[in-house]
mmCIF file as Biopython writes it, N, C-alpha, C and O atoms, coordinates in Angstrom:
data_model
#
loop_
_atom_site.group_PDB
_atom_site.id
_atom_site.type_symbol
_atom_site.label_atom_id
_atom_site.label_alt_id
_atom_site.label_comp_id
_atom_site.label_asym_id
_atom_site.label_entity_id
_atom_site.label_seq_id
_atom_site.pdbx_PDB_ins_code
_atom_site.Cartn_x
_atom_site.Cartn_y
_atom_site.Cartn_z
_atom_site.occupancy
_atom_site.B_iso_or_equiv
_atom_site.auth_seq_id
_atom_site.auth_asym_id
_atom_site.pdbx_PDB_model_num
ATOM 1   N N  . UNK A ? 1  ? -7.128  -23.551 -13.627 1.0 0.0 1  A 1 
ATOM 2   C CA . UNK A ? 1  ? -8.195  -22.639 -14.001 1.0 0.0 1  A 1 
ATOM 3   C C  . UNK A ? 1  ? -7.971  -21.288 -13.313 1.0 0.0 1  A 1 
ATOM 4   O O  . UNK A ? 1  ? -7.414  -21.226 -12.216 1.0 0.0 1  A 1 
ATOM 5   N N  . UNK A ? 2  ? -8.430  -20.161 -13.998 1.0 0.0 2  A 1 
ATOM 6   C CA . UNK A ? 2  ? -8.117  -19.202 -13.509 1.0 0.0 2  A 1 
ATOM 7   C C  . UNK A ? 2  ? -9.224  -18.572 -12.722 1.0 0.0 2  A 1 
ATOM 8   O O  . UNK A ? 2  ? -10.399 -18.768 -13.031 1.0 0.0 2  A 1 
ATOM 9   N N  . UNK A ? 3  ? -8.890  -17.858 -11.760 1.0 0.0 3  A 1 
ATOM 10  C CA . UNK A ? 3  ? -9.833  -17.179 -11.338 1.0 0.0 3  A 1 
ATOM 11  C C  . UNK A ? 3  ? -10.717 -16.003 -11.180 1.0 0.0 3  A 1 
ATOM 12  O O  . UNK A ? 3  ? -10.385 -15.229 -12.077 1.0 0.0 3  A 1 
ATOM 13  N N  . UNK A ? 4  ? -11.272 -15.702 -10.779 1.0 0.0 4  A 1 
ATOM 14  C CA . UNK A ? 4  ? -12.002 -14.037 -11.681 1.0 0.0 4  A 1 
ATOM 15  C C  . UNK A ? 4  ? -11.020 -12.798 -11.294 1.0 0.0 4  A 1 
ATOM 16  O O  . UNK A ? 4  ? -10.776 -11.792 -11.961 1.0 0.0 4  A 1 
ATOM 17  N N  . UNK A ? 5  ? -10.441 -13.247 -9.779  1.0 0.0 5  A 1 
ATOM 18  C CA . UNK A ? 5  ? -9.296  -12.236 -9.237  1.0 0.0 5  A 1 
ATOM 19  C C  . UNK A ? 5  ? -8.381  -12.300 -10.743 1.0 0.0 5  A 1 
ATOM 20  O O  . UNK A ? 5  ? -8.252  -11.331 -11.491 1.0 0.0 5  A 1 
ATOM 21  N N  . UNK A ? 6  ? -7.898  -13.427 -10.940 1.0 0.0 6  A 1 
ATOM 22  C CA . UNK A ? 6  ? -6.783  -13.476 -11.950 1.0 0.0 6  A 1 
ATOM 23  C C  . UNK A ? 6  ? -7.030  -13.006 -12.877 1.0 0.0 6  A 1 
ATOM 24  O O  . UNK A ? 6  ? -6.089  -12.347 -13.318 1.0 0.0 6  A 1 
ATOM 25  N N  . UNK A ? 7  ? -8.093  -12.995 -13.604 1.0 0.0 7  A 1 
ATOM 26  C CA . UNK A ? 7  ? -8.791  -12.594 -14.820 1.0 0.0 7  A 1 
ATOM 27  C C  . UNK A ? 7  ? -8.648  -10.816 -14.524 1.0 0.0 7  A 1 
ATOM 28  O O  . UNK A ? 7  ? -8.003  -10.116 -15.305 1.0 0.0 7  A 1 
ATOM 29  N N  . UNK A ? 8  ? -9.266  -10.301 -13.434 1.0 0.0 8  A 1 
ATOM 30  C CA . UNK A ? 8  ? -9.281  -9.379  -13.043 1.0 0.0 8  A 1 
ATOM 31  C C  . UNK A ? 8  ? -7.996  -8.488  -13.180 1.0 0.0 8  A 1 
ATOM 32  O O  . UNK A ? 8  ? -7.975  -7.445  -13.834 1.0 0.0 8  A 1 
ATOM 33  N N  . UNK A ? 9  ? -7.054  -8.946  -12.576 1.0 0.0 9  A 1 
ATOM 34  C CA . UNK A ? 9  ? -5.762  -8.807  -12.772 1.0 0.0 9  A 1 
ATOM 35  C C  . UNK A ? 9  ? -5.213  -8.245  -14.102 1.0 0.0 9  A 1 
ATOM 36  O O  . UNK A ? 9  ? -4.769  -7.185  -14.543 1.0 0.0 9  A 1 
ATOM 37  N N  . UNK A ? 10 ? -5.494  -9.601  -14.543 1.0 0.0 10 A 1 
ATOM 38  C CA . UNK A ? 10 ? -4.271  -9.297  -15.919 1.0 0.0 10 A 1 
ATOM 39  C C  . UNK A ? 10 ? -5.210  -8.464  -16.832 1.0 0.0 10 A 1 
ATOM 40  O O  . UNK A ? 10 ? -4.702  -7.760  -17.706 1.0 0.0 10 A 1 
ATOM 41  N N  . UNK A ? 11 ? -6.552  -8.511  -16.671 1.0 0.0 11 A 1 
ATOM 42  C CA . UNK A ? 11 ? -7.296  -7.293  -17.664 1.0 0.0 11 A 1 
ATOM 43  C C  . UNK A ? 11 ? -6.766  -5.626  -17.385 1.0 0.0 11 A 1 
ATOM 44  O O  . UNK A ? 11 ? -6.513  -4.723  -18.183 1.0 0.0 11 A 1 
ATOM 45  N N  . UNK A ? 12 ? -6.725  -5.694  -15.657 1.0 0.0 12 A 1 
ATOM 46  C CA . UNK A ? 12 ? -6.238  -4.184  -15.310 1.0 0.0 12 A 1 
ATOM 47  C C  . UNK A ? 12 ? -4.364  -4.250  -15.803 1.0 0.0 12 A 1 
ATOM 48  O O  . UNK A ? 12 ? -3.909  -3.128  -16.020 1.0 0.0 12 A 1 
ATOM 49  N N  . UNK A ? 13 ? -3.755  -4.953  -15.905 1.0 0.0 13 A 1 
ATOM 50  C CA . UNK A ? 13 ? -2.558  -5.007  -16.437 1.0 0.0 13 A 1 
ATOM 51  C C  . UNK A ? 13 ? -2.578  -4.812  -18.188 1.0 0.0 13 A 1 
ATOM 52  O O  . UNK A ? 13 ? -1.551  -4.318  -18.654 1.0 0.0 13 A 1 
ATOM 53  N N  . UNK A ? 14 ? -3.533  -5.123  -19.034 1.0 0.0 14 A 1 
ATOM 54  C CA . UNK A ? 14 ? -3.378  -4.715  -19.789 1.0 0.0 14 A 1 
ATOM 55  C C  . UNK A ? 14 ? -3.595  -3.432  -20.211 1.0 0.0 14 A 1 
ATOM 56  O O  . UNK A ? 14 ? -3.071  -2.857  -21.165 1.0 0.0 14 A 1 
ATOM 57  N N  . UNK A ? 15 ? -4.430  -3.013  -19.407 1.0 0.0 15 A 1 
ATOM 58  C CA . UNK A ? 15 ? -4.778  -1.602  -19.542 1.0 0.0 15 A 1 
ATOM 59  C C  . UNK A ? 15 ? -4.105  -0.944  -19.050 1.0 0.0 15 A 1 
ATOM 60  O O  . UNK A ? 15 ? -4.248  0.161   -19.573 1.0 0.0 15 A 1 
ATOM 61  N N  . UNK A ? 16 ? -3.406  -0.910  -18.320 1.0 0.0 16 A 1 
ATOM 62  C CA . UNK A ? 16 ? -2.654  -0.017  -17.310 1.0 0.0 16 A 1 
ATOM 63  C C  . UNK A ? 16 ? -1.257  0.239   -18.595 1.0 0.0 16 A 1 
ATOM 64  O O  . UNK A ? 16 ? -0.914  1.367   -18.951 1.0 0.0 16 A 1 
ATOM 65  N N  . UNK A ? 17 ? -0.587  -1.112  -19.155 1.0 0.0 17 A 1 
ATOM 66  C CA . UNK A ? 17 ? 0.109   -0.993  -20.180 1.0 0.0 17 A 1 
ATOM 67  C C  . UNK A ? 17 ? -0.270  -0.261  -21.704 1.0 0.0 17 A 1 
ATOM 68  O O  . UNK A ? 17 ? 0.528   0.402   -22.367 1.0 0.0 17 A 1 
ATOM 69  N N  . UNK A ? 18 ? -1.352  -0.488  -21.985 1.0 0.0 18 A 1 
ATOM 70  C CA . UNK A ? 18 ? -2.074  0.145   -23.063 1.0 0.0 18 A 1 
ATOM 71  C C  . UNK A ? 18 ? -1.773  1.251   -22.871 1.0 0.0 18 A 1 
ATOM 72  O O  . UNK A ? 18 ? -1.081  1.766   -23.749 1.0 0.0 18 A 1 
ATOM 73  N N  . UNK A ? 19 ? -2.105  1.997   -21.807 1.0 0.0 19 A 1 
ATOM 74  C CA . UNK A ? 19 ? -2.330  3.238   -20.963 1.0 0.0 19 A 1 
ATOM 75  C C  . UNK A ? 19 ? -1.139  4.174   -21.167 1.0 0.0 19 A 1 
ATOM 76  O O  . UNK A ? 19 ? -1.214  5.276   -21.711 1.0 0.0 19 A 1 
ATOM 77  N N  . UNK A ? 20 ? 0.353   3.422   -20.499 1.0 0.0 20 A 1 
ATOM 78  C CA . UNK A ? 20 ? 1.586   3.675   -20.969 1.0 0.0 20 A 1 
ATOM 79  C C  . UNK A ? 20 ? 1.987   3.836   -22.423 1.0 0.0 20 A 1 
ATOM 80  O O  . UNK A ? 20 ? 2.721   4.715   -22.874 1.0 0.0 20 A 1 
ATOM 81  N N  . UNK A ? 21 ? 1.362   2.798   -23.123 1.0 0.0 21 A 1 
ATOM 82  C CA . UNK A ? 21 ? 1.788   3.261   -24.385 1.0 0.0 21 A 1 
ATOM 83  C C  . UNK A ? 21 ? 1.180   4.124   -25.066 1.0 0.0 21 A 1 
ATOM 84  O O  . UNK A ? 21 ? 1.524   4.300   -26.234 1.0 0.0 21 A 1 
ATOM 85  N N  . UNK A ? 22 ? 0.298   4.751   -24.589 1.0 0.0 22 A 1 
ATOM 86  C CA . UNK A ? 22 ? -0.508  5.585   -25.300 1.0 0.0 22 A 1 
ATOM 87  C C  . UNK A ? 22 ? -0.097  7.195   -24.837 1.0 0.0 22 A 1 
ATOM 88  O O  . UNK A ? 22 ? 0.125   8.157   -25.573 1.0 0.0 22 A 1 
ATOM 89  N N  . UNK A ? 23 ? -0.082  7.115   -23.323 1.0 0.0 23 A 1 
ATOM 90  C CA . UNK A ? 23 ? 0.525   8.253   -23.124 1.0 0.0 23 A 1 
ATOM 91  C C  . UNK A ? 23 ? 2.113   8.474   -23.745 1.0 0.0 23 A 1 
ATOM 92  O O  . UNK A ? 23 ? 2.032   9.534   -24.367 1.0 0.0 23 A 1 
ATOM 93  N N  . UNK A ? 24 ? 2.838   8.209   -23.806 1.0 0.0 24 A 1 
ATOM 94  C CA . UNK A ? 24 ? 4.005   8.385   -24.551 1.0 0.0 24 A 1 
ATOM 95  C C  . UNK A ? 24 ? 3.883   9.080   -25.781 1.0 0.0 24 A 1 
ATOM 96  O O  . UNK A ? 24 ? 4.694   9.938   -26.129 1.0 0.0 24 A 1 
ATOM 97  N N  . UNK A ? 25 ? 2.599   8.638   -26.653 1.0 0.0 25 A 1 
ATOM 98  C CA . UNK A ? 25 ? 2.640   9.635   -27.785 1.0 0.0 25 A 1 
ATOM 99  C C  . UNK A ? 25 ? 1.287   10.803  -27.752 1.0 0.0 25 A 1 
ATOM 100 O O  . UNK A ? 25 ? 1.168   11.720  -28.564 1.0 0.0 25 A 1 
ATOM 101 N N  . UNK A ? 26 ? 0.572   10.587  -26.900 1.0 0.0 26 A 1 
ATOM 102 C CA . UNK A ? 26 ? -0.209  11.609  -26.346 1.0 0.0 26 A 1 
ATOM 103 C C  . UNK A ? 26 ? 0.019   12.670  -25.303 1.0 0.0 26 A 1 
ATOM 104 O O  . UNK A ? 26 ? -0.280  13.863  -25.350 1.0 0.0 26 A 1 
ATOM 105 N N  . UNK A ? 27 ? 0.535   12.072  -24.477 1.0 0.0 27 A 1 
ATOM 106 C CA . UNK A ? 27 ? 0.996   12.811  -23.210 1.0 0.0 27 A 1 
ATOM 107 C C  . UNK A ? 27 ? 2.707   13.051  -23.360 1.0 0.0 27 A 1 
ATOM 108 O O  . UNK A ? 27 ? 3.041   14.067  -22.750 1.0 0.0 27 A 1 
ATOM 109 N N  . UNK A ? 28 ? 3.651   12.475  -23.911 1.0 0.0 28 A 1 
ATOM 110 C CA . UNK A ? 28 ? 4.627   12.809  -24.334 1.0 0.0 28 A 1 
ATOM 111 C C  . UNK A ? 28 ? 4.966   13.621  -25.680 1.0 0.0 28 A 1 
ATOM 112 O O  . UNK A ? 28 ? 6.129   14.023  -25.732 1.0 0.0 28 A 1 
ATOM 113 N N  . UNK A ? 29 ? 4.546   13.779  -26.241 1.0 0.0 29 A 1 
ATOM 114 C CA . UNK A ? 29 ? 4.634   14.187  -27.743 1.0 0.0 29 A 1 
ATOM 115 C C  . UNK A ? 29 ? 4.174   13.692  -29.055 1.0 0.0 29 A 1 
ATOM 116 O O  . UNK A ? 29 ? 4.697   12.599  -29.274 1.0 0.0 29 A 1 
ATOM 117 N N  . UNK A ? 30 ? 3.350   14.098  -30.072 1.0 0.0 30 A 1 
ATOM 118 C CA . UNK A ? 30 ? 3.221   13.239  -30.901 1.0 0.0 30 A 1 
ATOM 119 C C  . UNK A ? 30 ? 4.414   13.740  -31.924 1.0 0.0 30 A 1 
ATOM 120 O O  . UNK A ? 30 ? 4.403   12.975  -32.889 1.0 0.0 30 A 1 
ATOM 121 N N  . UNK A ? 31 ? 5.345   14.651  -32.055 1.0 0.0 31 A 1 
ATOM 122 C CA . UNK A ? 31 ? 6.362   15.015  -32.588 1.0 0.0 31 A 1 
ATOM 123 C C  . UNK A ? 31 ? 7.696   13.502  -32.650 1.0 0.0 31 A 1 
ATOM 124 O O  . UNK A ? 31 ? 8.325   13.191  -33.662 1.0 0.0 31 A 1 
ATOM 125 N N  . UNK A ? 32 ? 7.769   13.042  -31.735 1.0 0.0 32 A 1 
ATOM 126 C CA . UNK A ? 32 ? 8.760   11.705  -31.591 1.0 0.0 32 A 1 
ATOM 127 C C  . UNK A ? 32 ? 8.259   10.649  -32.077 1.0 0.0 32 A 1 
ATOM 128 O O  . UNK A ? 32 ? 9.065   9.784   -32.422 1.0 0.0 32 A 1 
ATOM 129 N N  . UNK A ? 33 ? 7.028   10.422  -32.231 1.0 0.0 33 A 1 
ATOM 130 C CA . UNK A ? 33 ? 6.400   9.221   -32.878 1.0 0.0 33 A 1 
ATOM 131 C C  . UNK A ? 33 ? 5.911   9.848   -34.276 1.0 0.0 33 A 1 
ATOM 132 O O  . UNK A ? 33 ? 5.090   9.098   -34.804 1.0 0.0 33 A 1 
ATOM 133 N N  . UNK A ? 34 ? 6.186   11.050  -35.057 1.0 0.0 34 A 1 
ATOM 134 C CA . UNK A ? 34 ? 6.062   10.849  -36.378 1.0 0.0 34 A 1 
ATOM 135 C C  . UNK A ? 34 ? 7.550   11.181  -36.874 1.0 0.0 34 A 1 
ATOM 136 O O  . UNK A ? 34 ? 7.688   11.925  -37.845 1.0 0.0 34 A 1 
ATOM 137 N N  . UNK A ? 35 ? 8.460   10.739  -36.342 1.0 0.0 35 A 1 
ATOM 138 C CA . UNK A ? 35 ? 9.532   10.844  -36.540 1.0 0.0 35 A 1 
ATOM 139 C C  . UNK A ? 35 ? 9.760   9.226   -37.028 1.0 0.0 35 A 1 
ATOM 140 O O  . UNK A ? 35 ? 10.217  8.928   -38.132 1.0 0.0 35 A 1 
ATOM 141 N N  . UNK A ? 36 ? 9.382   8.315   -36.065 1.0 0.0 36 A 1 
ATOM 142 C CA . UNK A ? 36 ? 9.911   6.547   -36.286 1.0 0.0 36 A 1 
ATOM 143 C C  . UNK A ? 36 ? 9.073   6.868   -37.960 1.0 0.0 36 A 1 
ATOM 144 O O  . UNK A ? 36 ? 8.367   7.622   -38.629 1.0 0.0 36 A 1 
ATOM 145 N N  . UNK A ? 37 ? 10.055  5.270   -37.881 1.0 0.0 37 A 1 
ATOM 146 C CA . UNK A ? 37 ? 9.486   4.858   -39.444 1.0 0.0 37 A 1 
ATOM 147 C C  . UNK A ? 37 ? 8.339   4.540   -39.180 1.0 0.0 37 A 1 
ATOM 148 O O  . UNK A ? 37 ? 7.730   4.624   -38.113 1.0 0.0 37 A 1 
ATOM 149 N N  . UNK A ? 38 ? 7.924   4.043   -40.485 1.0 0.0 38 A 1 
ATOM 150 C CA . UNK A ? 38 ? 6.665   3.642   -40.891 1.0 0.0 38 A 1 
ATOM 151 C C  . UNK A ? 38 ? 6.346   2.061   -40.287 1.0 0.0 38 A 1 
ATOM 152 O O  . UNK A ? 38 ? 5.172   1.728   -40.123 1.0 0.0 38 A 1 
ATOM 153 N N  . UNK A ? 39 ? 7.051   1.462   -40.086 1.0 0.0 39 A 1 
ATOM 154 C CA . UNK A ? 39 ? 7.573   0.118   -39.121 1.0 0.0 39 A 1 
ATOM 155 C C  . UNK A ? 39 ? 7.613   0.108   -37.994 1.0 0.0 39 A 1 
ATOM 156 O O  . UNK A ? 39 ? 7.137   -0.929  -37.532 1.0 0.0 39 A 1 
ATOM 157 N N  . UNK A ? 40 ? 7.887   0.635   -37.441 1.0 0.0 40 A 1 
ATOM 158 C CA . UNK A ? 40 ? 8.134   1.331   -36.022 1.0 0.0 40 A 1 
ATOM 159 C C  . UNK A ? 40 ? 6.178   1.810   -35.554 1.0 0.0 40 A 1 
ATOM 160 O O  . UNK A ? 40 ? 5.542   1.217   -34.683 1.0 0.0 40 A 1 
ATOM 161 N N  . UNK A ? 41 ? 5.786   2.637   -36.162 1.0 0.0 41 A 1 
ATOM 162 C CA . UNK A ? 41 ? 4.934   3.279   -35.916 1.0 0.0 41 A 1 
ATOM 163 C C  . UNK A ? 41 ? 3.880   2.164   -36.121 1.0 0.0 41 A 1 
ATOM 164 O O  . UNK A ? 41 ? 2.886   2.429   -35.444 1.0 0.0 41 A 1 
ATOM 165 N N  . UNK A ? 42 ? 3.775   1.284   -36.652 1.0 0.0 42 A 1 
ATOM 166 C CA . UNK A ? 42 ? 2.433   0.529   -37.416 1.0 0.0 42 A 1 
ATOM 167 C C  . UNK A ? 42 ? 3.194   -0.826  -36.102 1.0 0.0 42 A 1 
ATOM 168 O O  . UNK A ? 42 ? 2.345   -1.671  -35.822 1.0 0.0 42 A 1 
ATOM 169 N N  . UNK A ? 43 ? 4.346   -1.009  -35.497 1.0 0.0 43 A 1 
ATOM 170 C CA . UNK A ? 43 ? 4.127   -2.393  -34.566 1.0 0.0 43 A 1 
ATOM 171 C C  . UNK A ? 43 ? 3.667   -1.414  -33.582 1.0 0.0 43 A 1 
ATOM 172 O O  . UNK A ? 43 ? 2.555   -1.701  -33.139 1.0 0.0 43 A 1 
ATOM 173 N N  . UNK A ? 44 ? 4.296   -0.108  -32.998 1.0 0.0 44 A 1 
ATOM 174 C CA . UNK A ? 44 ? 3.476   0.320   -31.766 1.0 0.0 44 A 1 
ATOM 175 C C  . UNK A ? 44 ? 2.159   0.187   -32.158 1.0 0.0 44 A 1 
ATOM 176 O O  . UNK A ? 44 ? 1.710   -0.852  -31.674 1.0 0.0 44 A 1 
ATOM 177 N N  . UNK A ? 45 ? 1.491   0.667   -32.696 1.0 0.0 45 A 1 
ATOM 178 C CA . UNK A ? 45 ? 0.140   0.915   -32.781 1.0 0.0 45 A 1 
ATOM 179 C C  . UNK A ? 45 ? -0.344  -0.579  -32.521 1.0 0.0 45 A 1 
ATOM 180 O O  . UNK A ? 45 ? -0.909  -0.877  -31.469 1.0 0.0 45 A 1 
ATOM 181 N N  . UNK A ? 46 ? -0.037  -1.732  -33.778 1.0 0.0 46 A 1 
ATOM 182 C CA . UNK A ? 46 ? -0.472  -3.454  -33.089 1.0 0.0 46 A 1 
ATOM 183 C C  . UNK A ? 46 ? -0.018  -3.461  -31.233 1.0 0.0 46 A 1 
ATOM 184 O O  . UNK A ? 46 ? -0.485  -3.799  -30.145 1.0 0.0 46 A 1 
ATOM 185 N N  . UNK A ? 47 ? 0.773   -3.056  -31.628 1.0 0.0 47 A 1 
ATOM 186 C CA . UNK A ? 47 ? 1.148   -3.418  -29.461 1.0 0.0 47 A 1 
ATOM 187 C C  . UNK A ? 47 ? -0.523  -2.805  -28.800 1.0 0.0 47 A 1 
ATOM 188 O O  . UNK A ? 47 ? -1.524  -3.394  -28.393 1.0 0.0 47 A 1 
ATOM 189 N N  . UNK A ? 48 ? -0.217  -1.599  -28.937 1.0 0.0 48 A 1 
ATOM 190 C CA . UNK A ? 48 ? -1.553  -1.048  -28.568 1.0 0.0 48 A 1 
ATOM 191 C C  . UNK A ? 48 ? -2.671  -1.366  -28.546 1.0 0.0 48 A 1 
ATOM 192 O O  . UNK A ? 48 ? -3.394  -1.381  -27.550 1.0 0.0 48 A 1 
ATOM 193 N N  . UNK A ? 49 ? -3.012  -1.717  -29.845 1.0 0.0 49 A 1 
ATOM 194 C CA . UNK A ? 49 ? -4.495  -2.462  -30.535 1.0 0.0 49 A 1 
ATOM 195 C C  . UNK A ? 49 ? -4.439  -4.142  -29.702 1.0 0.0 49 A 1 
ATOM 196 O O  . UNK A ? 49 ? -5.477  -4.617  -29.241 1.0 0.0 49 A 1 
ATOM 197 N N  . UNK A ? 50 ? -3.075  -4.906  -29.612 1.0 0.0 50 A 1 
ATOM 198 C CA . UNK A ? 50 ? -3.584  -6.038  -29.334 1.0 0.0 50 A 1 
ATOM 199 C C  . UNK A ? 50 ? -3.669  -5.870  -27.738 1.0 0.0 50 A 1 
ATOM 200 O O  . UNK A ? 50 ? -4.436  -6.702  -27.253 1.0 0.0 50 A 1 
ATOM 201 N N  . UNK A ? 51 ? -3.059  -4.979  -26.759 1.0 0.0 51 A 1 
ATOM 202 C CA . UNK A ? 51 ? -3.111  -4.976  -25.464 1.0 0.0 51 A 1 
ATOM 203 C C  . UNK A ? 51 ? -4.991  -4.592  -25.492 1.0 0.0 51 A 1 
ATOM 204 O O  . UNK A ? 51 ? -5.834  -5.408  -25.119 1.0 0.0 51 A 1 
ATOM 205 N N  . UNK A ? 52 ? -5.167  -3.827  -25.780 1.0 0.0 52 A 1 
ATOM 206 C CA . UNK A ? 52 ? -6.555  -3.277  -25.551 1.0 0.0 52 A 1 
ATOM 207 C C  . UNK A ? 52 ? -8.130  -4.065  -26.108 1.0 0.0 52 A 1 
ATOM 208 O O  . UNK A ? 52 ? -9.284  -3.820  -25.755 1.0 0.0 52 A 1 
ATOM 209 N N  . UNK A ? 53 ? -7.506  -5.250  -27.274 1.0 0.0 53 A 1 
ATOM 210 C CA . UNK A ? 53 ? -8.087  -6.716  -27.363 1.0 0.0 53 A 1 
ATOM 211 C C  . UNK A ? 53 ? -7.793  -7.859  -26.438 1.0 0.0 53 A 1 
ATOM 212 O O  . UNK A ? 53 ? -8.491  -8.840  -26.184 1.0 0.0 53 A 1 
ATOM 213 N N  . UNK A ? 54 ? -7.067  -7.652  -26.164 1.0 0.0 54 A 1 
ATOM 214 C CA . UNK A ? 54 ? -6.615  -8.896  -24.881 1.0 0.0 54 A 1 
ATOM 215 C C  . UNK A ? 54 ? -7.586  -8.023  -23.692 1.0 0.0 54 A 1 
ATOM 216 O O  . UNK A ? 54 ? -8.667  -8.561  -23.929 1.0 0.0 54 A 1 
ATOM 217 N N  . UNK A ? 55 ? -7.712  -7.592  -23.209 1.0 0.0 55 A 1 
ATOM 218 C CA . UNK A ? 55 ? -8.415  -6.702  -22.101 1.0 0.0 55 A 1 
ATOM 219 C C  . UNK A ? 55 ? -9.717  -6.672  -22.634 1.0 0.0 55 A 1 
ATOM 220 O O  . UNK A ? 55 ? -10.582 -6.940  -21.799 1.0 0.0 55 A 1 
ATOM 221 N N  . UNK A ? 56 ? -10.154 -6.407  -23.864 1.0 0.0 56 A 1 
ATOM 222 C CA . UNK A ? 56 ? -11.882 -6.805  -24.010 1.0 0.0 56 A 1 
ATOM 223 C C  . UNK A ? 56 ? -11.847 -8.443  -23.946 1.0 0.0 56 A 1 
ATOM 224 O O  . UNK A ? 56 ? -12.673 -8.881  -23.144 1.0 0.0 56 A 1 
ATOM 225 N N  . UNK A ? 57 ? -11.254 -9.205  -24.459 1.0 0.0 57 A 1 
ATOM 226 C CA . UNK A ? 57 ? -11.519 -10.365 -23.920 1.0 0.0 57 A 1 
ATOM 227 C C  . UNK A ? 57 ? -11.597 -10.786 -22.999 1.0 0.0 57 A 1 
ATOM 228 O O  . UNK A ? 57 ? -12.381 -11.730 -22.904 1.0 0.0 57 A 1 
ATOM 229 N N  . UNK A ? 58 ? -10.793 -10.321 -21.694 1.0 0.0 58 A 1 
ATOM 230 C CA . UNK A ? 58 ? -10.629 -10.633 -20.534 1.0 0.0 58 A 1 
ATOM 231 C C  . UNK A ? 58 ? -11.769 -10.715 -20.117 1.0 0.0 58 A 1 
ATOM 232 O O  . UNK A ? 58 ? -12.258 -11.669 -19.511 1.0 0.0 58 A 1 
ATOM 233 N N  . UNK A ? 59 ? -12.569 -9.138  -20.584 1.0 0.0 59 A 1 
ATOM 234 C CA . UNK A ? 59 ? -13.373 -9.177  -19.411 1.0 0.0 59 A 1 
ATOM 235 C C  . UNK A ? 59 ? -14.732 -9.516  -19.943 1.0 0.0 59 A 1 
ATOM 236 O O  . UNK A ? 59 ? -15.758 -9.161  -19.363 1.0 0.0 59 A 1 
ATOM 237 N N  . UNK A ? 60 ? -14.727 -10.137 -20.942 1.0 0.0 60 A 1 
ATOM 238 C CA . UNK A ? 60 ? -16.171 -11.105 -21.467 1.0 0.0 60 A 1 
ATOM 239 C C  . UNK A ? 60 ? -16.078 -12.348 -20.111 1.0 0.0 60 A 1 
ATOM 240 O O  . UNK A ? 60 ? -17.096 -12.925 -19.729 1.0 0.0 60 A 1 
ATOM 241 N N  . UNK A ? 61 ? -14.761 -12.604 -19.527 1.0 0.0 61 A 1 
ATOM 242 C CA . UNK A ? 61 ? -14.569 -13.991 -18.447 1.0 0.0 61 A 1 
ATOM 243 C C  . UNK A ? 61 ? -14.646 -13.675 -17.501 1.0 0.0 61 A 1 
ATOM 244 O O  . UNK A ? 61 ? -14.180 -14.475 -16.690 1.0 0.0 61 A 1 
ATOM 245 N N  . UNK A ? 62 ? -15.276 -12.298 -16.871 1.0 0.0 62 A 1 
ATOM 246 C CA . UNK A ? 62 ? -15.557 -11.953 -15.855 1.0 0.0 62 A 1 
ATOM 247 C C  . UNK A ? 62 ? -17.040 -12.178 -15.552 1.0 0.0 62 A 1 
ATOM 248 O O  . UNK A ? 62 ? -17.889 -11.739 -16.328 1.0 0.0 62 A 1 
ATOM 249 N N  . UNK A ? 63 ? -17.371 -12.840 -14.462 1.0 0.0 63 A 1 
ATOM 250 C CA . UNK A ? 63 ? -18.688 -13.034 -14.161 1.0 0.0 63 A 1 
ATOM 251 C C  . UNK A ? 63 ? -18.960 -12.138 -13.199 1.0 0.0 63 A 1 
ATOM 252 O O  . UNK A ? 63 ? -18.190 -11.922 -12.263 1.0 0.0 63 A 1 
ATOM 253 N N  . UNK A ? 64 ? -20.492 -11.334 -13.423 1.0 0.0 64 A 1 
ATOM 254 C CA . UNK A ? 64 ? -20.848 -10.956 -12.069 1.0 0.0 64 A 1 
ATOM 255 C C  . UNK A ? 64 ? -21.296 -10.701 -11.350 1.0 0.0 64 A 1 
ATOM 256 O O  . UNK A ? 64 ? -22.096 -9.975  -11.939 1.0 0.0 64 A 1 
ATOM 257 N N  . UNK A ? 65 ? -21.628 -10.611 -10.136 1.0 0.0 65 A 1 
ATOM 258 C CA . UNK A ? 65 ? -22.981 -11.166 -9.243  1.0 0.0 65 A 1 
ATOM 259 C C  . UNK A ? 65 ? -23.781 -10.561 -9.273  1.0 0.0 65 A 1 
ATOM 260 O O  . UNK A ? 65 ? -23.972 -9.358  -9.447  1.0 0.0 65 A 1 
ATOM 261 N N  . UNK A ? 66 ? -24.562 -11.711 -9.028  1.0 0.0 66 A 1 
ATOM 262 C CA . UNK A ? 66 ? -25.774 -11.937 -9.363  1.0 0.0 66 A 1 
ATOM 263 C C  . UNK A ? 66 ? -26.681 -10.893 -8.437  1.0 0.0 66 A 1 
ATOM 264 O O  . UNK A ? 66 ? -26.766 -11.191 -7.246  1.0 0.0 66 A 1 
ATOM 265 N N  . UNK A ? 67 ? -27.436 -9.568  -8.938  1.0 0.0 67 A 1 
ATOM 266 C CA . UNK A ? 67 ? -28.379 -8.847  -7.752  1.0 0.0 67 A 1 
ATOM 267 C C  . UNK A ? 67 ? -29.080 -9.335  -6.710  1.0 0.0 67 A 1 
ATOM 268 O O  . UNK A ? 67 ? -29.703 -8.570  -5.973  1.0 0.0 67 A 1 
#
């Protein structure tokens, strides 16, 4: 079983990766990413979309204390 640290974890790991991939065509250029194909461009974007669903799920398994 995992624990909320762990949970914790891999939610900030997905984001932190999301993060990377996003800056690359924001913070790097969006000139290089309308260059890839149409294939190219539509799996980055799923990479993106599913890192940043894995990370809302995560953190529905975060419990937290209680006031």
């Amino acid at each position: 079983m995992e624990t909320q640290t762990d949970i914790m974890n891999k939610m900030q790991e997905r984001l932190a990766q999301s993060s990377a991939l996003l800056n690359v065509v924001y913070g790097g250029g969006i000139d290089n990413f309308d260059e890839c194909s149409l294939t190219v461009k539509d799996n980055y974007l799923w990479a993106c979309a599913s890192l940043v669903d894995e990370a809302l799920e995560l953190s529905k398994e975060i419990k937290l204390a209680k006031d």
